[in-house]
Phi, psi and omega in degrees: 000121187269177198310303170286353171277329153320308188305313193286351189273318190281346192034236208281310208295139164246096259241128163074347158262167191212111193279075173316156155291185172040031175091346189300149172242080210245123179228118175316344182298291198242168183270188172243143201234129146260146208247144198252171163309304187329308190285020168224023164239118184051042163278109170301156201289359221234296178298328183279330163311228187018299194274325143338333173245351171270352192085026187266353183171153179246156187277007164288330155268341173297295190323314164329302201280334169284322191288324177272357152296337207263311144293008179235350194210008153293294180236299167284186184084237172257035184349075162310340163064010155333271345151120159257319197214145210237164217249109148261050180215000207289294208290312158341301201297330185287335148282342188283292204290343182285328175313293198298314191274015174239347165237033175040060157280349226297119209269004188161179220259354173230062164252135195104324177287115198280172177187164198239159195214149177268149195297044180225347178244146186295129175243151172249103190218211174243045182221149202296149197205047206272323205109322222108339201259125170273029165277359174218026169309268205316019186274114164234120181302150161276353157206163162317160157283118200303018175246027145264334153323315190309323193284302201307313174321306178272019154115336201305141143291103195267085183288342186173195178229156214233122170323165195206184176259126188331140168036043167053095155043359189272030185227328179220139165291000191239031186301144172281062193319193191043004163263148160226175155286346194264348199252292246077211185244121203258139170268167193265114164275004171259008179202089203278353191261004177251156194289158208243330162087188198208204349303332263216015190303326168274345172248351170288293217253310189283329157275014172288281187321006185057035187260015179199180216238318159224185161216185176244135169242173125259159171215145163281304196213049140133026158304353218222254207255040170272308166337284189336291186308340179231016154221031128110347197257185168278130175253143147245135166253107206278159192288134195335137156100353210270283162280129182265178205255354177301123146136004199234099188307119211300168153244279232222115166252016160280325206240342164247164207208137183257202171161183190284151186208104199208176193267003193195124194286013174268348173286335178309295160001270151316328206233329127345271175307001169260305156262046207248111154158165182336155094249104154020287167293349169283069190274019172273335160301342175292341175293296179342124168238025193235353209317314179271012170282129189269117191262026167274352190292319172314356186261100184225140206250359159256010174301001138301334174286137167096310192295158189240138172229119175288113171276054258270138212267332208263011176250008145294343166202170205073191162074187166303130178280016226225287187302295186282033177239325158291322187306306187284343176287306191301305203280341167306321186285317175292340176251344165309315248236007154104027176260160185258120147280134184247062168350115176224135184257086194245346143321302198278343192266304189304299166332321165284346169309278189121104148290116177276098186259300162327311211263343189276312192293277190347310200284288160348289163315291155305357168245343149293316190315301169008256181321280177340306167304288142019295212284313190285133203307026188259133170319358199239100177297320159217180191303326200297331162259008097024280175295241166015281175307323176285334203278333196268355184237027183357284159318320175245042171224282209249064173244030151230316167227190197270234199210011189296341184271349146342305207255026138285320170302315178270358133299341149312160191229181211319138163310344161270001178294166193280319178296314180275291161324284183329272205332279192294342150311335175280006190288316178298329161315291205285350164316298189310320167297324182305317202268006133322284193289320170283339182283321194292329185288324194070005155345139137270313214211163159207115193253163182176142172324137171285277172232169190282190197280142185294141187277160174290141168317107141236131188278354181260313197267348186070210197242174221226094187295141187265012188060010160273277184064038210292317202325335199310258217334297179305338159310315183280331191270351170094041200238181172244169214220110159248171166220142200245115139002077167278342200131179187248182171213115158052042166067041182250146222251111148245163197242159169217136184253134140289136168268141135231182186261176213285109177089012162273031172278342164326294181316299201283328167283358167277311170340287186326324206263322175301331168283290205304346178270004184273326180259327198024068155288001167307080176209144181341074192338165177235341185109336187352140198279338180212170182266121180337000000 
C-alpha cells in the first residue's frame, strides 16, 4: 500500500491512540511514555532522527508536541499569529511514518519530521492555498507544489501553513509586512509589539519560536532573509531554478524562489538537498547542474580557511552603531577562521546599473498571477478579480492599507510589449556585473548585515526598513544567498548575508556554516512583550 491510500483509507482517525495533553501518547497496546514540551525546542533534524530510530518517541508524538506548542502560543500565549492554518491530515501523515519506520522504511533524511510551508505554495490535501488574501479563501489545490512533493517523498509530516505578509509583500507600498486579511498580524517573537518582517513572516517566527522542526519560505527580494534576520534563524535563498516554483503562486519568474528557514544551517542544509531538482514544469529548473548534490558534504567548520570574502565597505561606517559593532565583530571572525577579507564597494556600484526591477516584478506579476487562476479551484480567475473583490469587500480585505501595487501591475500588458523587454533585458547585464565582479575580485563570498534590528509593527504608517539589505543584488540577479545569526542590538536579532554566484551553493553554505559554528548566535526567543 503506498503512502496516499493509506492516508485516505485512515482519514482524521488515529486509530488504537489516544491523544493526551503535554504530548502523553497513550496505546492499549503499548506501554506509555511521557515527553514534556522541552524536548523540541530548539531540537535539530539530526537529534530528532536520533530519538525517532532508538524508538524514544515516535513520530505521532513528536507531531503532537509541536501541534501542542503551536496550540499554546499560536492564537494564545504570546499569540504569534504564525500559523494560518493546521494540516487535518498532520497526525495521519505522522503514523504512516511510524508503520514505514517499523517496517524499516524509512523513505528520506526528513521522514518523520514535522515542517511548516508558507500559504503561497500549493498542497493538494484539505488545505488552503490563499497568498493571505480573502480573495483566494476558496482556493484548495488540486496537487502539490512539486517541491512539496519533494518534502513528502522524503518523509515530512506537513503540519500546516504558516501566515505571510498578502500576496508575498506585492500589494501596497505602505504594507505591514506579516500582515494578510485572511491571517491577521504576525508577530516577532523576541519582541511581540515588533515586526516579524516578511513575506516570509510566518515562517521566521514560527521556527524561530519553535513551532516546527523547519519551514519553508519564498523570496522575490529578501523574503526569505529579511525574516531570518530579524527572528534570529538561518534562511537560504537558493539560486533561481535550483527549486522550482510550479504550484507556488508567483510574483516574478526572473526572480523568484522558494527555500529553506531553520535554526542552524546543517538542517538548511538537509532540507536543501531535499527540495533541489529538475522540474519539467518549471523551466528555469532545467538550467540546474546541481540537483543531486548533498549539500551536508559542504558543512565543515574550518571551510573558511583559504577562502577570500568580500566585505562591503559602504557598512563600515554610519548606520546603527550597535549593527556596525556586530558587523566588525563577524569580519574579526571570518580572518580568526583563516579567511582573507577584502574590502569592497559592491552596492554602489551594482546600484549605478538602474535594474528597472518594479516595472519588471508588474509586468510579471500580472502574468503569472494570470496563469496560476486560470488553473485554480478558485472563483476568482484573474488579478482584475482580484481587484474587484478587494475593493467590494474593503473593509476586511483593505482596512489598513490599499492595493496600488495590484492595480499597477494590472495596468501592464503582455510580456512582449517593448516597455517590458527592454526592461528585463537589462537583468543580463547586471548577471554579468556579478559574475564580473566576483571573478576580478577573486571572491568565494560577500557579506554584509542582511537588515537593521525589527521596527515596531504599525498599521497606520506601514513598515519601516532599516536601510542595509546586502541581500539585493542576489535577488535581482537570481544568484544565492544565506543569511546567518550575527548577534543581538537590545536583545532583537541581526543576521549577516553571504552572497555567491549561480548555483554555488555548496561552497557558500560551507562559508555560511563555518562562521555559525564559530560564533553561535542562535538563541531562543522569550516572548517580550517590548524591548527591555
Amino acid at each position: 500500500m503506498n503512502r496516499k491510500s493509506f492516508l485516505a483509507d485512515i482519514g482524521l482517525v488515529v486509530s488504537g491512540y489516544a491523544l493526551l495533553p503535554s504530548g502523553v501518547l497513550a496505546n492499549n497496546n503499548v506501554a506509555t511514555k511521557t515527553f514534556t514540551a522541552e524536548i523540541i525546542r530548539e531540537a535539530t533534524i539530526e537529534q530528532l532522527q536520533k530519538l525517532l530510530a532508538t524508538g524514544e518517541i515516535s513520530a505521532l508524538q513528536l507531531t503532537q508536541l509541536y501541534l501542542d506548542r503551536i496550540a499554546s502560543h499560536n492564537k494564545k500565549g504570546p499569540a504569534l499569529n504564525a500559523v494560518i492554518e493546521l494540516n487535518p491530515d498532520a497526525l495521519a501523515i505522522a503514523r504512516q511514518c511510524d508503520a514505514e519506520r517499523k517496517q524499516k522504511k524509512t523513505v528520506g533524511p526528513l521522514h518523520g519530521i514535522p515542517v511548516l510551508i508558507k500559504d503561497n505554495i500549493d498542497t493538494g490535501d484539505k488545505m488552503h492555498t490563499t497568498a493571505g488574501a480573502l480573495a483566494l479563501q476558496d482556493n484548495i489545490a488540486a496537487q502539490d507544489a512539486f517541491l512539496v512533493t519533494r518534502l513528502r517523498a522524503a518523509g515530512a509530516v506537513l503540519l500546516g501553513k504558516t501566515n505571510l505578509s498578502e500576496w508575498a509583500n506585492f500589494r501596497s507600498t505602505r504594507s505591514v509586512s506579516g500582515w494578510s486579511s485572511r491571517g491577521g498580524q504576525t508577530k516577532n517573537p523576541y519582541s511581540l509589539d515588533r515586526n516579524p518582517c516578511g513575506s516570509s513572516s510566518g515562517s521566521g517566527a514560527a521556527v524561530s519560536a519553535n513551532f516546527c522542526a523547519v519551514a519553508i519560505g519564498t523570496e522575490t527580494n529578501g523574503s526569505i532573509h529579511c525574516p531570518s534576520s530579524v527572528n534570529g534563524v538561518v534562511g537560504i535563498k537558493p539560486t533561481v531554478g535550483l527549486v522550482s516554483r510550479s504550484g507556488i503562486i508567483p510574483i516574478s519568474k526572473t526572480q523568484d524562489t522558494a527555500g529553506p528557514m531553520t535554526r542552524t544551517v546543517r538542517d538548511a542544509a538537509i532540507v536543501l538537498t531535499t527540495i533541489a531538482g529538475v522540474d519539467p514544469a518549471d523551466s528555469a529548473s532545467l538550467a540546474s547542474l546541481v540537483a543531486s548534490i548533498d549539500y551536508t558534504t559542504y558543512l565543515k567548520a574550518d571551510a573558511l580557511s583559504g577562502k577570500r570574502v568580500g566585505v562591503e565597505k559602504s557598512f563600515l561606517t554610519g548606520g546603527h552603531e550597535s549593527v556596525l559593532a556586530l558587523y566588525k565583530e563577524a569580519i574579526a571572525v571570518l580572518k580568526q577562521k583563516g579567511a582573507t577579507v577584502v574590502e569592497v564597494e559592491f552596492l554602489s556600484a551594482f546600484n549605478r546599473l538602474s535594474i528597472q526591477a518594479t516595472k519588471v516584478l508588474q509586468y510579471e506579476f500580472k502574468d503569472g498571477v494570470n496563469a496560476y487562476l486560470s488553473k485554480a479551484n478558485s472563483a476568482l480567475k484573474t488579478l482584475s478579480d482580484v481587484i474587484r473583490y478587494n475593493k467590494e469587500h474593503a473593509t476586511k480585505a483593505m482596512p489598513f492599507f490599499q492595493q496600488e501595487i495590484l492595480e499597477a501591475a494590472e495596468a501592464k500588458g503582455m510580456l512582449s510589449e517593448k516597455d517590458y523587454v527592454e526592461a528585463v533585458t537589462r537583468y543580463a547585464d547586471a548577471r554579468k556585473f556579478y559574475a564580473e565582479f566576483f571573478a576580478s575580485q577573486q571572491l568565494d563570498a560577500i557579506c554584509g548585515p542582511s537588515n537593521g534590528a525589527a521596527w515596531c509593527t504599525d498599521l497606520i504608517n506601514g513598515d519601516r526598513f532599516s536601510g542595509y539589505g546586502m541581500y539585493g543584488p542576489a535577488a535581482i540577479c537570481g544568484n544565492p544567498s544565506v543569511n546567518v545569526p550575527m548577534g543581538f542590538v537590545h536583545g532583537m536579532p541581526v543576521g549577516l548575508a553571504f552572497l555567491g554566484t549561480a548555483f554555488q551553493e555548496g561552497p557558500l553554505i560551507g562559508v555560511a556554516y563555518s562562521y555559525e559554528q564559530a560564533t553561535n548566535h542562535r538563541r531562543e526567543p522569550q516572548f517580550a512583550q517590548t524591548v527591555s
